[in-house]
N, C-alpha and C positions, 0 to 999 in steps of 0.2 A: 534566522536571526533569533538568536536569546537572551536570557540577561540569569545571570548566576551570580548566590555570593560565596565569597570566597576571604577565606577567616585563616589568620596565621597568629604566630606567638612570636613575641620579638623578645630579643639576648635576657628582657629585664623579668621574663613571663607574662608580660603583659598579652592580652588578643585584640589582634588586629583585625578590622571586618572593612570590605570594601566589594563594591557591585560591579561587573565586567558584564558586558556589551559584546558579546561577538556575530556577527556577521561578514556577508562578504558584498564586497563591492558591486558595481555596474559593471568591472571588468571582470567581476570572477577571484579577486583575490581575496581573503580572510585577514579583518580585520577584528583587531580588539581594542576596546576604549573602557577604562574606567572609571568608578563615580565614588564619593562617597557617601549618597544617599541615593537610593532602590528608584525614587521620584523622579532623580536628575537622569537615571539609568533610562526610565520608562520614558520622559520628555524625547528623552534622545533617539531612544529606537522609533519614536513614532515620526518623527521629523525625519529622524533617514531612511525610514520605508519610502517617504514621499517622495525623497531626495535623488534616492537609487533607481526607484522607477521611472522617473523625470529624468533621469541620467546625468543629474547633476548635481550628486555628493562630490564632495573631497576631505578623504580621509586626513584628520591631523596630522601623522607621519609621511602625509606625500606633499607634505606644502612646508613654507616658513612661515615667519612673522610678516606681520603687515611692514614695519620697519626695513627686513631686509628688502623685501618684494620692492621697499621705497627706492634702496640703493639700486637696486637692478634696473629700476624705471629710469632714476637720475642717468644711467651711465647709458642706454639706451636712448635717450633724448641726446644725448650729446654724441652718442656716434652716428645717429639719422643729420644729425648738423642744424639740428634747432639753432633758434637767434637766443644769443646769450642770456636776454633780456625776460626771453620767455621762461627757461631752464632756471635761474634763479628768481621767479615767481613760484614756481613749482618746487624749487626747493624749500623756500620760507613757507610756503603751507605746507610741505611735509614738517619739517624743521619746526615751526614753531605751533604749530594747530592738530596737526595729526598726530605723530608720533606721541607727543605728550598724552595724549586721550585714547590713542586705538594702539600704539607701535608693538607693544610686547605682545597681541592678539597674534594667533596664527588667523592665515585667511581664510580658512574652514568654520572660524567660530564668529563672522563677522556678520550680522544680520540684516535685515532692512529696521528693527526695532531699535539696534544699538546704534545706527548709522545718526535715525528719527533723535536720539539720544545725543548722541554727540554734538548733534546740528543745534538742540536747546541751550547743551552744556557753552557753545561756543556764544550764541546770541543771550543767553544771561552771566555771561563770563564767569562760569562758574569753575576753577581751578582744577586741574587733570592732579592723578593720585600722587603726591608727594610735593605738589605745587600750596603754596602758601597764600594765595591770592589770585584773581584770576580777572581780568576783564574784557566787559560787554562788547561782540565783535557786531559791525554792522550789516541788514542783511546782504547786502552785495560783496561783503567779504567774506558774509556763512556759504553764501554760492557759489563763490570762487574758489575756497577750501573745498567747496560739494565736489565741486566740477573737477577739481585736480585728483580727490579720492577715484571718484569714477574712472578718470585716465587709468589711473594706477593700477584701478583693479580689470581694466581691459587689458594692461602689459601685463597684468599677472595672467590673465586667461590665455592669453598665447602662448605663453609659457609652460601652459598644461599646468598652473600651480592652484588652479582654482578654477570652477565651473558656472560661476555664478558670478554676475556684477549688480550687488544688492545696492548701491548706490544708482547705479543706471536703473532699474528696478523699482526703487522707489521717487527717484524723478519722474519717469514714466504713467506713475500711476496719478501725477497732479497735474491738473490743467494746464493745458499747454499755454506759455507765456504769461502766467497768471502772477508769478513771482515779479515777470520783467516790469509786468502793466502796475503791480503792487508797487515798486521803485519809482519809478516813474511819476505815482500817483504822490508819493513824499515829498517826491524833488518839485511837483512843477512843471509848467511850461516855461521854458526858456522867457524870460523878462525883457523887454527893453526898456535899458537904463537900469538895469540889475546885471545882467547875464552879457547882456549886448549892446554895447557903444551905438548912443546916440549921435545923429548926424552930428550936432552942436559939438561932439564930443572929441568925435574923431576931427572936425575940424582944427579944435582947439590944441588937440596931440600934434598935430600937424604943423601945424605956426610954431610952438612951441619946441620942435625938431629944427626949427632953423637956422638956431645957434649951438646945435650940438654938433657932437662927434661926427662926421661923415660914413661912418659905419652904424653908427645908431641910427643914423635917418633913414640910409637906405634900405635895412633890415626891415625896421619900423614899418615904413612908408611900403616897402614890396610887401607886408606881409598883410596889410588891411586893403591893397587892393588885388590880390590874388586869391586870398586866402590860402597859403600855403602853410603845411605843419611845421611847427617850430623844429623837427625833426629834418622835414626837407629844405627846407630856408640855410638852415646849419650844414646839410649837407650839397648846397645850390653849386655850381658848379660856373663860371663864367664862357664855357663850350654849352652851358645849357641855355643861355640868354637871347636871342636872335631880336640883336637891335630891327633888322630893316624889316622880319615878318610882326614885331611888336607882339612877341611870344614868349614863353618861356615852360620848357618841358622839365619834366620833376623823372628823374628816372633812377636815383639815389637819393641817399637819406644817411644820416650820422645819429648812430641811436646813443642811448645814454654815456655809453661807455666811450664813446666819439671816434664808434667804429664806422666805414662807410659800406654802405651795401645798398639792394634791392631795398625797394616799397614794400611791406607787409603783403600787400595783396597785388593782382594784377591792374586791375583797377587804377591804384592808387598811379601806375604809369602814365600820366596824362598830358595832354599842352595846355595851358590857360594862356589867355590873350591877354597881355596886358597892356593899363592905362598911358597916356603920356608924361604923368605926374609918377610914378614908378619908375618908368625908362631914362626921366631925367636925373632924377634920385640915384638909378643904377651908374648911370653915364659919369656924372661927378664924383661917385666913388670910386669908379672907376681909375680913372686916375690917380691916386692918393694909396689905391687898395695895394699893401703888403705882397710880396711876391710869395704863392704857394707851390709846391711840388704838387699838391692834388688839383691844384686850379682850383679852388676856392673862392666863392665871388665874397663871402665873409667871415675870412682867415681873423685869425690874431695877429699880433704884429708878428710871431714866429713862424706865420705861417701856417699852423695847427688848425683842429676844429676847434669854435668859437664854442662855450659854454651858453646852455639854455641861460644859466643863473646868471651870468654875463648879461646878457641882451635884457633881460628884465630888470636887473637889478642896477646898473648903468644904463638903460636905454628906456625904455617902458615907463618903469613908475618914476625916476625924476621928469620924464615928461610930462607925465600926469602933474605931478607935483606942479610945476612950472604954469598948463594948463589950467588947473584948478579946478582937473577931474578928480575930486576927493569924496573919500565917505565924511560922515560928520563928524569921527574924532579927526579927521584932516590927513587920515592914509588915501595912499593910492588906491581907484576905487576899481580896477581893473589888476587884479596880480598875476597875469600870466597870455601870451600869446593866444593861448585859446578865443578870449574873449574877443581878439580881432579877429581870427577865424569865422567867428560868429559874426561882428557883422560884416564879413565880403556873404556870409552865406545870405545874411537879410537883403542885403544891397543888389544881389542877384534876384533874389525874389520879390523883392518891392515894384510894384507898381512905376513906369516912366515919370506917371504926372504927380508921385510921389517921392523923385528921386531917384529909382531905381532902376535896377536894367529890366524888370517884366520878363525875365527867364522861365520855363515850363521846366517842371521838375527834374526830368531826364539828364535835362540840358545842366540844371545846377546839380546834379548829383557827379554828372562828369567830371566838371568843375572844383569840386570837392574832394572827390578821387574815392568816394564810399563805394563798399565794397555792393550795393546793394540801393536801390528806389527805397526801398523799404526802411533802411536805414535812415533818409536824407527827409522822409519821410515823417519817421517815427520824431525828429531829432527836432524837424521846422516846419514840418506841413501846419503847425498851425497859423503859421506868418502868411502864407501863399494868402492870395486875398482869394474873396468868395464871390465876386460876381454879384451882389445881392444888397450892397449898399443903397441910401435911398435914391442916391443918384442914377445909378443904373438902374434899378427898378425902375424908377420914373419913363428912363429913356425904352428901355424894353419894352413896357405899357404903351406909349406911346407907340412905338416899332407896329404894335400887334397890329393896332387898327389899320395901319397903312399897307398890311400884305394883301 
């Protein structure tokens, strides 16, 4: 490896000086790179001595831009048969976070310093070069752009287009789940009566579902005693309902685009039991329900998949409304399915002489269809009760003496 300079005269007489870099690869091949200061020359050979003997340079001329590596990744997720859903999440962080700040980079020049960089630029939305303004991304969305870089630059390494995943790299080297627990620490614990329909509350929805729609009730009404995702509710099936075992299996789902398919996870395949205020909710619609080609238990009237924004926006908050579950400028205080999801997951794990069914985590992660305890955990383990009320104390104290 050396570094030479080299001086020419151009058509005007002018001289021209510039510093060349040559070496030869980990493979054996001869490469040359130039600079136009001696400094940028010397940085360089010393980083690629490391690089070559770690065996994991890449020559600028054996790779492309980060951009095209991007197209290659996109067209590669979509012939492995990714969900649509996913592919364009991954395209809007190429598309509008990456490309603007790294795109024109080949992926030889891309570091764990400029990665550190980029991750600032996006969280003080500081504007990429030729942008006019730029704003503050939040950190679960600097993580989600992190996290999609990193993919990208794993589809560029199998590619042989690069050797390194300096994004995987510098994830690595920070406390494992210290970002997740950071998030987390923002949000909260789940509320009730903020995040999660109080008893009072869900009652009042309920009453309030009386004189509606029959399709609103019984979406409504299955989805607070199930906890079903607004995704599998829309995609329910009435071959999935088993009035006599008082069941119902979730084995599809209609995701945004009101395609139907598979559960994200295996998991998410589950049977939940359900109540008799549900089953009678389902039975009455039944009769009145729209005829569908896909057997749909909550078709539109043409028979299609019913819209998320449907069911909330006709079904949901004029309930609330109706109920007089409001915030204090007098909106709906619940705007989205979710927030029933949340409480069938309290109402599993509340205590009997509290209401609740007293379900052991396992049992309510089932239920939920999470992919993972740790999950169902993370999400409401703080609701499980503790055993250690003064009541139970008392009675434990008590217990002692009598063994």
């Amino acid at each position: 490896m050396s570094i030479r300079k080299r001086a020419w005269k151009t058509g005007k007489g002018e001289t021209k000086e510039t510093w060349v870099c040559s070496y030869a690869d980990q493979t054996g091949k001869r490469r040359l790179k130039t600079f136009a200061k001696k400094k940028e020359a010397d940085a360089f050979e010393a980083r690629a001595k490391v690089e070559i003997r770690e065996g994991v340079h890449t020559a600028d001329a054996a790779t492309v831009t980060i951009a095209k590596a991007g197209e290659q990744w996109l067209a590669s997720c979509e012939q492995r048969g990714l969900e649509r859903t996913t592919i364009d999440s991954y395209r809007q962080a190429l598309v509008y976070h990456i490309n603007p700040h790294l795109g024109r980079l080949k992926l030889s020049q891309l570091s764990a310093p400029l990665v550190r960089q980029f991750e600032d630029d996006l969280s003080a939305g500081n504007p990429a070069a030729g942008e006019g303004e730029g704003k503050p991304r939040s950190a679960a969305m600097v993580r989600k752009v992190r996290s999609a870089l990193s993919i990208l630059l794993g589809d560029a390494m199998e590619r042989g287009l690069v050797n390194r995943n300096v994004a995987r790299e510098l994830r690595a080297r920070r406390k494992a789940g210290a970002e997740r627990k950071s998030e987390r620490r923002q949000k909260g614990k789940l509320k009730a009566g903020v995040d999660i329909p109080l008893a009072a509350e869900i009652r009042a929805i309920i009453q309030a579902l009386e004189n509606m729609s029959g399709r609103h009730r019984a979406v409504i009404v299955t989805a607070i005693f199930t906890g079903l995702r607004a995704s599998e509710l829309r995609g329910l099936r009435w071959s999935d309902i088993d009035f006599s075992k008082k069941e119902i299996r979730v084995h599809q789902r209609a995701d945004r685009y009101n395609v139907i398919g598979r559960p994200k996870s295996e998991s998410g395949e589950r049977t939940v039991p359900t109540p008799p205020m549900a089953l009678n909710a389902l039975r009455q619609w039944k009769l009145q329900c729209p005829e569908s080609e896909l057997g749909l238990a909550f078709p539109t009237r043409s028979g299609s998949v019913v819209q998320h924004t449907d069911i909330v926006n006709r079904g949901l908050i004029p309930a609330q409304l109706k109920a007089g579950v409001v915030t204090a400028d007098g909106k709906a205080k619940y705007t989205g399915l979710h927030g029933l999801r949340h409480f069938f997951a309290s109402w599993c794990i509340n205590r009997k002489v509290d209401g609740g069914l007293g379900l052991p985590p396992k049992v309510v992660q089932e239920r939920l269809g999470h992919s993972s305890i740790m999950m169902t955990m993370d999400v409401y383990g703080h609701l499980f009760p503790r055993g250690d009320d003064q009541e139970e104390l008392a009675e434990a104290e008590s217990r002692l003496w009598l063994v």
